[in-house]
Every structure is written in C-alpha cells, then in structure tokens.
N, C-alpha and C positions, 0 to 999 in steps of 0.2 A: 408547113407550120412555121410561122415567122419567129426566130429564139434569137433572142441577143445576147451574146454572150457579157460575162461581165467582167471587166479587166480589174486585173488586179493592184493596178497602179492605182484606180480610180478607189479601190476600199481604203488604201492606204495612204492617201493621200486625204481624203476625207477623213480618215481619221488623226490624222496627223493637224490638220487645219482646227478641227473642234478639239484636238489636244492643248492646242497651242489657244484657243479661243477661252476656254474654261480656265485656263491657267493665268489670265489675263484678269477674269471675273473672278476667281478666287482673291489673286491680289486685289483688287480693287475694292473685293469685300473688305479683307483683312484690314488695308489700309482704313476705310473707314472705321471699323472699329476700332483699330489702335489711336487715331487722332481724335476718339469722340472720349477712349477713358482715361487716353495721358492727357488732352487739354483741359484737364482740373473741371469741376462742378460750376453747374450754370449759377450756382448763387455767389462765385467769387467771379462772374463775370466770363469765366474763361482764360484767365492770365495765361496759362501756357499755349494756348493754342496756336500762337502763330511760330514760337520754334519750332514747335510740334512739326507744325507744319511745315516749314522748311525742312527737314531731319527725315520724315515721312518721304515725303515730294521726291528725296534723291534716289532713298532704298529701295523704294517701291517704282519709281521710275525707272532703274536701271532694268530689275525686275522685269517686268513690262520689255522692256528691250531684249533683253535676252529673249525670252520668250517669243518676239517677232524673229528673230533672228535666225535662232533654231525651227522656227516654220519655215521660211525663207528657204532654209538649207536643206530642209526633206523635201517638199517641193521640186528644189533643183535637183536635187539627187533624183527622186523618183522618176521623174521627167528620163535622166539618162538610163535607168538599168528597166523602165518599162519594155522592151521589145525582150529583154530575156525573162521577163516573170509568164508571157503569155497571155491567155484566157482559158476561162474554165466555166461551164456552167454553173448558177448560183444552187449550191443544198440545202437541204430542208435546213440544216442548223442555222449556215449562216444564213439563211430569210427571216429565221425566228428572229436572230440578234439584231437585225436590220429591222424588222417589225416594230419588236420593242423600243429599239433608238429613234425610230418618226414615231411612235406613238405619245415618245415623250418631249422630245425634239424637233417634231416634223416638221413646226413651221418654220422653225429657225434655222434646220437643214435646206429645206424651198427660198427662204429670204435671203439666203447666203449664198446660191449657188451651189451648196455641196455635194458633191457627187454622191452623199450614203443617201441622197431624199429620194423616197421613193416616185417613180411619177406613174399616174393610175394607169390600168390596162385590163382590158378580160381577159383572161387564161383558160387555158384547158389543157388535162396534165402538166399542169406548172409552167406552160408554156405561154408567149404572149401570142394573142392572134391580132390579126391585120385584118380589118374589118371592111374588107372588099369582097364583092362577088369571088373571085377566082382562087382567091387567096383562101375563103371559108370554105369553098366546095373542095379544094386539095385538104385543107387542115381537117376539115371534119366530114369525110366522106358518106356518112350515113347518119346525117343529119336527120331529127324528126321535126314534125310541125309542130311538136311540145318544147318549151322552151325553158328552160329552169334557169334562171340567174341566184349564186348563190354570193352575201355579202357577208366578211368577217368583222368581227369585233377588234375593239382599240387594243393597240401595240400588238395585231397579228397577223398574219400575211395569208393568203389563197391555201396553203399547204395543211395549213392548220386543220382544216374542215375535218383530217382525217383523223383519228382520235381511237386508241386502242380499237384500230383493227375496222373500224366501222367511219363511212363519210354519207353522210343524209343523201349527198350529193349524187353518187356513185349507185346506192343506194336504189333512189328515184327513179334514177333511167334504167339499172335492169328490172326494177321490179315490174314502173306504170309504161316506162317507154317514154321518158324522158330524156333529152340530149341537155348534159351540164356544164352550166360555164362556171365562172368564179373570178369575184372582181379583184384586182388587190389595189390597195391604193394607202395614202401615205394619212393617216389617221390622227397626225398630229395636226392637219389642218380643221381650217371650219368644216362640221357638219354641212353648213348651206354650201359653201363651196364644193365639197365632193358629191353633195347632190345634185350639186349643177354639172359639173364632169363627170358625175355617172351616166344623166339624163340625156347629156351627148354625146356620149358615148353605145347607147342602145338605140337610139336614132340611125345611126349607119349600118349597129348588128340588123336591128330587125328590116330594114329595107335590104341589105346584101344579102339574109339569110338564105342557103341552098334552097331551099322550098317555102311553100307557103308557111305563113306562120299562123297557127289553129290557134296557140293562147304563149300568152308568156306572164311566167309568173315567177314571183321574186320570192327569195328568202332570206330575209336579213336576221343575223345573230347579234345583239347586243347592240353597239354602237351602229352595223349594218342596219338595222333596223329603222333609225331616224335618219340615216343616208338617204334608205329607200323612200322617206316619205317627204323627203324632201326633194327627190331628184320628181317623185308627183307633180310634188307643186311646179318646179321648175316646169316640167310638161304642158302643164296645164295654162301655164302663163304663157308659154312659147308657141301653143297649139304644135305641138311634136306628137306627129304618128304613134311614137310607139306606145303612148297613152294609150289609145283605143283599144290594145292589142291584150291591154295587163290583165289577168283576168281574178289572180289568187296573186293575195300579200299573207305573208306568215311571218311573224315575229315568233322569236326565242328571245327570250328575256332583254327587250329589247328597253329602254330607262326610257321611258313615252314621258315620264316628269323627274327624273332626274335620280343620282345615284349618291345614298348618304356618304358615299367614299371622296368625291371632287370638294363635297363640302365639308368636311374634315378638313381639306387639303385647305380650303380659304378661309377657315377659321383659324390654324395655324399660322397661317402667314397673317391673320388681323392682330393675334396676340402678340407673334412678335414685334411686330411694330408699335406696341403699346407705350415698351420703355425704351427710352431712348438708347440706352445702351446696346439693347438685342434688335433695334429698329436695321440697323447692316444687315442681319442674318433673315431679316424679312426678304431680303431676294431671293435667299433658294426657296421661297414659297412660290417665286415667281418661274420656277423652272418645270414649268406644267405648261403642254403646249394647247392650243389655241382648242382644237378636239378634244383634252378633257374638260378644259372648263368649259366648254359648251355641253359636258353630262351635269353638270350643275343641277340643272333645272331642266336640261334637254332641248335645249336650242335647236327649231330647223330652216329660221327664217334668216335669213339676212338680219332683217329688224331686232331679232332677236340679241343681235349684242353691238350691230354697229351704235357707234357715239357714245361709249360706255368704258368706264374702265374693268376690262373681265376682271382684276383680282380683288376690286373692291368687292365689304361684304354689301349684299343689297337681297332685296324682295325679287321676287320672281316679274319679270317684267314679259315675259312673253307674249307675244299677238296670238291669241287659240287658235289649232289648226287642225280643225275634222281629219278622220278618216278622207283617203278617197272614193268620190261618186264609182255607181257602177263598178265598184270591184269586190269580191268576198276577202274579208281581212280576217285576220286569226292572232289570238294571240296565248303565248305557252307562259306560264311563269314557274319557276321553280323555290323549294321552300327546301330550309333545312327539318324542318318540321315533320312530325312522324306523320301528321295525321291531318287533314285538310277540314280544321276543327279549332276555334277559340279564332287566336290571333298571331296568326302565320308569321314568322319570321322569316328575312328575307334565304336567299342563296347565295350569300356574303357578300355580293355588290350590287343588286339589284332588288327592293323591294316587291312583294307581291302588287303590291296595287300598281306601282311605277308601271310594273311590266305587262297589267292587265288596262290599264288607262284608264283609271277611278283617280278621280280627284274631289278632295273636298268642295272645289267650285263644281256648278253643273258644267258652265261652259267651258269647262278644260277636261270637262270627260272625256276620253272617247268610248263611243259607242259600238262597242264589242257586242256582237249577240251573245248572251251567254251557253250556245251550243257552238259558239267561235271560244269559249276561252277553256283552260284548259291547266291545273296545277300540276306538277308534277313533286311528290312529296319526299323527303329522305335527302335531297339531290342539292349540289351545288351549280355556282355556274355554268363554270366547266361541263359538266354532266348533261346540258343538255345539250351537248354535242356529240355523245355514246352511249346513253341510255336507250335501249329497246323501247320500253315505253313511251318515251318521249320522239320515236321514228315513227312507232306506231302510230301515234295520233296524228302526226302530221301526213303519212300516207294516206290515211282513211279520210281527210280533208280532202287530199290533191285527187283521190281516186275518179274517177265518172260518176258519174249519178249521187 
C-alpha cells in the first residue's frame, strides 16, 4: 500500500508562510481603515488624507517588512534543522486540523503552493493507494466486484467517515460484501474542479481494479454529494468508462440547492461594505474559500461561477443539472424536527428540500422517486454519519434485489 509519509518541516513551514501571509492582510486591513477614519469626512473633502497617508504608508510599511522577514527566517531555519525533526505518519487530529484549514483556505493554500493544501487521492485505511494493477492487487488483496466509493463533506478528511464507533463505510463491506474506498481531497476548491479530479481519478481505479467490476457505486456526504454529480457530468462529457459501471448514487444530506449558512456568510460581507467606514472589514467576508461559496446555491458546473464575482450578492444563476441517466439515486435528508409533519426544519446547515432536490422551479427539481428519498427526524448533520437508522436505510437501498 503506497503511504507518504508527511514531514514535518513541510507543516511548519506552511504554517509559518500563511502566518506571515495573514499578518500582511491584517495590516493592510487595519491600514485601510485607519486612513479611511483619520482622513476627515467626505463632505470636507478629505483634507487630512494625504498626511494621513504618508504617516500610514511608513508604519504600516515597515510592518509588512518585518513580517516578510520573519518568514524569510523560519523558512531558512526549517530548511536546516529538517533532517532532525524526521517523519511521521499523518493522525486522525492533525487530518482534522488540515481538513478544516482547506476547507476554509484551500484554494489559497493550492494558489500558493503551500505545503498544508491537501492534494486528492483514494484511500483505504487512511492510506493513499496508487491506482495501478500491481499496486491495488498488493494493497488490497481481497478485493470484491462490489465497489463502494465513499465522499466527505466540506473541511473534512477520509477519517472522519468514522463517528462514535460506527463508519457506513466499514459497515457495507462486512455486512453486503463490499470493498471501501474513500476519497480525501482539498474542499476549499471548486466543486466542478474536484469533480473533475475525482472523475479521473476512478477512471484508472476501475480499469486497474484486481477483478472484475459488478457495479460501483458512490456515496457522497454533504459537499461529497455534488462532487459526485459533478465528476457524472465530467464522465459523461469525456465518454470515461467508469460511467457505465456506476450503478447506486446515495446522498446524505447532500445542499442539491444550496446551504442557508454560505448565505449568511455573503450577506455579511454585503452589509459591511455598505458604510464606508466598515467597507475594510468587508474582506474577512472574503475569507471563505472557493468550495464554500459554491454551497451557495450548490454549484457543479463550471458555468456555474466562472465570469462572476463569487462574493457578490446575486440570484441563483445556475445551468440545471438532472440526476444521472441509468443510475438509481437516493437521497437522505435529516431534520431537527420530531416528527416528519408540518414544515421540517432543517439539520442546522442543510435544508430538507436542499437535501431532497425540491425546488420551487420545476426544472431545478431533481427527481428523486420518492421510495428514493428518505427523512431522518430528531438528527443533525452530523448524525447522519452514526445514526443506526440512517445505516439502515442506506443498506436496505444497496442490498440485491
């Protein structure tokens, strides 16, 4: 089984670089605000602005300096005492903390270079596999024809699946005789993007797979969810093999149109930019990576947000996108709600309807049969990762017959 170890220079170092990056953007915050309430009121013109400005320019510039400088020098430093820190396999904890930093940063960890950005890969026990013939018949010796791909949700890593004591994952293969993988991948990027590097990524699993492949079938949690119906589409455009093979899509509370939490998050950052004076602190609205705000409204296209400014507030622009052809799709939603009666509240970040693909338009429906869809009530979101219930229903879907 192919494992990369992860060096410890490379976490500390990454963090040292976005320590030194943020501390950059804070000044540069600060600074604008300070030159926007010492250069006096727009109805006298502005008269103090430009000492302002000069005065600003030096404080704030040295600032800034230091700041590269001190990066500079952890940098050098790490570079020498790296051969005595070692390697160590990555833990559960820190994949969480690394989860959550791309999920909120990820793309600006990817545009940067940063060593903490995760880059995608299938796993199996936490491990990454190398998706060749030789390589999958060594890693996974008793491979079946049943093919389970399991996908996690925003700012969380492959490990997560396992949740007091119980993984759906784990789960599947002893009970139906399933063999489970699990993607991890960096969540602060585009949905459309990671769909596209899922979708070539199971291109090579299922042609190197030890044996025949009988079906494969995907399970997306949350954000995993519109991964997987995007990496469809990708298929579908590409004419890729592993399309034919997919047989079961199952979402858990997957935002099919979008999550009332990303939109909190941009109407925040529209109010503060209202007054001029709080218009500076409208950038930390901008510190939400590229994968949440595509929960917006639940972006899986491309189209969906190129030529657009994501943090603008705007209407739902998306090109509608079916289910796909020839596959049985399911979908679970969960309510904090006692009782699956009146008008379901959601599971604190995911709407029932979001999660079931009801939309007020027809053609943004998706068409779930409804002996495909499936409330789970009492439950957060969380919960539908360790819920009995909510295993259950999904087994009795995946079963034969």
């Amino acid at each position: 089984m192919a494992s990369r170890a992860r060096n410890h220079v490379d976490d500390l170092r990454g963090m040292s670089r976005l320590a030194v990056e943020a501390t950059a953007g804070v000044t540069e915050l600060v600074e604008a605000m300070h030159r926007r309430i010492a250069g006096g009121p727009d109805l006298l013109g502005r008269p103090l602005q430009a000492p302002v400005r000069a005065i600003t320019g030096l404080v704030y510039g040295s600032l800034r300096g230091v700041a590269r400088w001190v990066g500079a020098g952890v940098d050098a430093a790490l570079a020498s005492v790296g051969p005595l820190l070692g390697q160590s396999e990555p833990g559960p904890e820190r994949a969480a903390v690394l989860a959550v930093l791309n999920g909120v940063l990820g793309d600006y960890l990817e545009a940067t270079n940063n060593p903490l950005a995760i880059s995608m890969s299938l796993r199996s026990g936490g491990q990454r596999l190398e998706l060749s013939p030789a390589a999958l018949r060594d890693s996974i010796p008793r491979a079946s024809g049943k093919l389970l791909v399991l996908l996690h949700g925003s700012s969380m890593s492959d490990l997560q699946w396992a949740r007091l004591g119980h993984d759906h994952g784990e789960a599947l293969a002893r009970e139906l005789g399933f063999t489970a993988l699990y993607l991890h991948y960096n969540s602060g990027l585009h949905i459309s993007a990671n769909g596209r590097a899922f979708s070539a990524q199971l291109e090579p699993l299922v042609a190197s797979w030890p044996v025949p492949v009988e079906q494969l079938v995907l399970l997306g949690y949350s954000m995993g969810g519109l991964v997987a119906r995007s990496a469809c589409l990708d298929a579908e455009q590409g004419g890729l093999a592993w399309r034919r093979q997919l047989r079961k899509l199952v979402f858990l509370g997957a935002p099919h149109h979008g999550a009332p939490l990303e939109r909190g998050g941009n109407w925040i950052h529209a109010a503060l930019g209202v007054s001029s004076y709080s218009a500076p602190f409208a950038r930390l609205g901008k510190i939400r990576s590229a994968g949440i705000t595509d929960l917006r409204f639940g972006n899986v296209r491309d189209e969906d947000w190129q030529g657009r400014d994501r943090f603008e507030r705007g209407s739902d622009g998306r090109t509608p996108l079916p289910l796909p052809e020839q596959v049985s799709c399911f979908a679970i939603a969960a309510t904090a709600s006692a009782r699956r009666e009146g008008r379901l509240r959601s599971d604190g970040l995911v709407p029932v309807d979001s999660a079931l693909g009801r939309h007020a338009q027809p053609e943004r429906t998706l068409l779930f049969p409804l002996d495909h869809q499936w409330i789970g009530t009492g439950m957060n979101h969380l919960d539908l990762l360790s819920r009995p219930e909510v295993y259950a229903q999904i087994k009795s879907w995946l079963e034969p017959g």
